[in-house]
C-alpha positions in Angstrom: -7.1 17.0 0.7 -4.5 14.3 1.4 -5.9 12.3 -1.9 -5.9 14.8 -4.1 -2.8 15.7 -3.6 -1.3 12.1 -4.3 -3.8 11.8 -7.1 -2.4 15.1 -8.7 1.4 13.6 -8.2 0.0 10.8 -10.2 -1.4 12.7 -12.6 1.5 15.0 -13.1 3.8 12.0 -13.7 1.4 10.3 -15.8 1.7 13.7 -18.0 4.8 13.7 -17.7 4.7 9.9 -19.5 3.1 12.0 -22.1 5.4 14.3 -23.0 8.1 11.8 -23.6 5.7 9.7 -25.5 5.7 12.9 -27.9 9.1 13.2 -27.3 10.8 9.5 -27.6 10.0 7.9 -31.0 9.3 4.2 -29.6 6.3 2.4 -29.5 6.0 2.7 -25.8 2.5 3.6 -24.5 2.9 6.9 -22.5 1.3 5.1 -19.6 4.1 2.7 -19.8 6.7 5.5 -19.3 4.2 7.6 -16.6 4.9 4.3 -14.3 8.5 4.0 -15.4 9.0 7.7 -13.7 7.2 6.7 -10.9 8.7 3.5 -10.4 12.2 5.6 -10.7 11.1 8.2 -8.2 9.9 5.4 -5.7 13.1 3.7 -6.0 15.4 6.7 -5.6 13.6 8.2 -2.8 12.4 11.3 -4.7 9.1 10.2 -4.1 8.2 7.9 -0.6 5.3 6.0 -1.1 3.2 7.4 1.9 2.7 10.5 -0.9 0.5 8.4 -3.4 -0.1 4.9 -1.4 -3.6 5.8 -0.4 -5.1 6.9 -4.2 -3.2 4.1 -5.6 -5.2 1.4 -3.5 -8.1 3.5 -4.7 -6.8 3.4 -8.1 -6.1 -0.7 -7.7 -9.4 -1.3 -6.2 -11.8 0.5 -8.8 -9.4 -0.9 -11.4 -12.2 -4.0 -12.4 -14.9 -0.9 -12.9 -12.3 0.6 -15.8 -12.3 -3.1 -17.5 -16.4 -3.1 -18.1 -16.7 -0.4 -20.7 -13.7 -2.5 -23.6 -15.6 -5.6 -22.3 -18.9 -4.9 -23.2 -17.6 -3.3 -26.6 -15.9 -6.7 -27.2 -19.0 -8.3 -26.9 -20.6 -5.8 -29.4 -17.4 -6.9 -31.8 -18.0 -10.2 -31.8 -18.7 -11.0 -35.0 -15.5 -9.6 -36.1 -13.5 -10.9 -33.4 -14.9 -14.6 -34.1 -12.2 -15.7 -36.8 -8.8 -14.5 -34.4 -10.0 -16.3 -31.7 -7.6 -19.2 -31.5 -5.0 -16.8 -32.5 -6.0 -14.4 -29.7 -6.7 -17.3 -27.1 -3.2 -19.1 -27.6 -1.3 -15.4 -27.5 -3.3 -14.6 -24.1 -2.3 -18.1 -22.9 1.2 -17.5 -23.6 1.8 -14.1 -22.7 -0.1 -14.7 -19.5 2.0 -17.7 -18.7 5.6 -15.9 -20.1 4.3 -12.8 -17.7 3.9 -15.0 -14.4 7.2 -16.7 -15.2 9.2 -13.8 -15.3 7.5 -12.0 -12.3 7.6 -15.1 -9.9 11.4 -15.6 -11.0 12.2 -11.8 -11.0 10.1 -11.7 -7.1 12.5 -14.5 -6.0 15.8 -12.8 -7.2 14.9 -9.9 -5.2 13.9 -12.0 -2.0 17.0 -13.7 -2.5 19.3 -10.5 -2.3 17.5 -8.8 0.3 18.2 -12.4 2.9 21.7 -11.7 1.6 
């Protein structure tokens, strides 16, 4: 009973990240603003993490599962996708390189100011 309870406050913040993707006219993903509220209720104690730590480590552990279906229909695409790849290698490069840069840097900030 315990997980379904923190997969249905998931859920309901997740729906709730669809509502203001109807609601907010940006480009934002409505998954993007479902973690946004979580991440908000985490930090300001609305939510403690013992309510949805156990179905997110679910969530993070069958997360490689989710990634097989858009692989294997990549592979089906292939002959489409065959002219962007150099455009699409160097952007993953980049991004993937920008995205560790800014999390290791943002990680040590925080380290720093919590020795403080």
């Amino acid at each position: 009973m315990k997980y379904i309870r923190q997969l249905f406050i998931i859920l309901i913040l997740s729906f709730l990240g669809e509502i203001l993707k109807a609601v907010i006219p940006l480009p934002v993903p409505a998954s993007i603003y479902g973690l946004a509220l979580l991440f908000a209720a985490l930090c300001t104690g609305i939510l403690k993490l013992e309510h949805v730590k156990e179905s997110g480590n679910f969530l993070v552990a069958v997360m490689p599962i989710m990634f097989i279906p858009p692989a294997v229909g990549l592979m089906n695409s292939w002959e489409q996708l065959k002219e962007f790849l150099i455009p699409v290698l160097v952007i993953t490069l980049v991004s993937t390189v920008l995205v560790m840069a800014v999390a290791g840097l943002v990680t040590q900030k925080i380290i720093e100011k919590k020795e403080k």
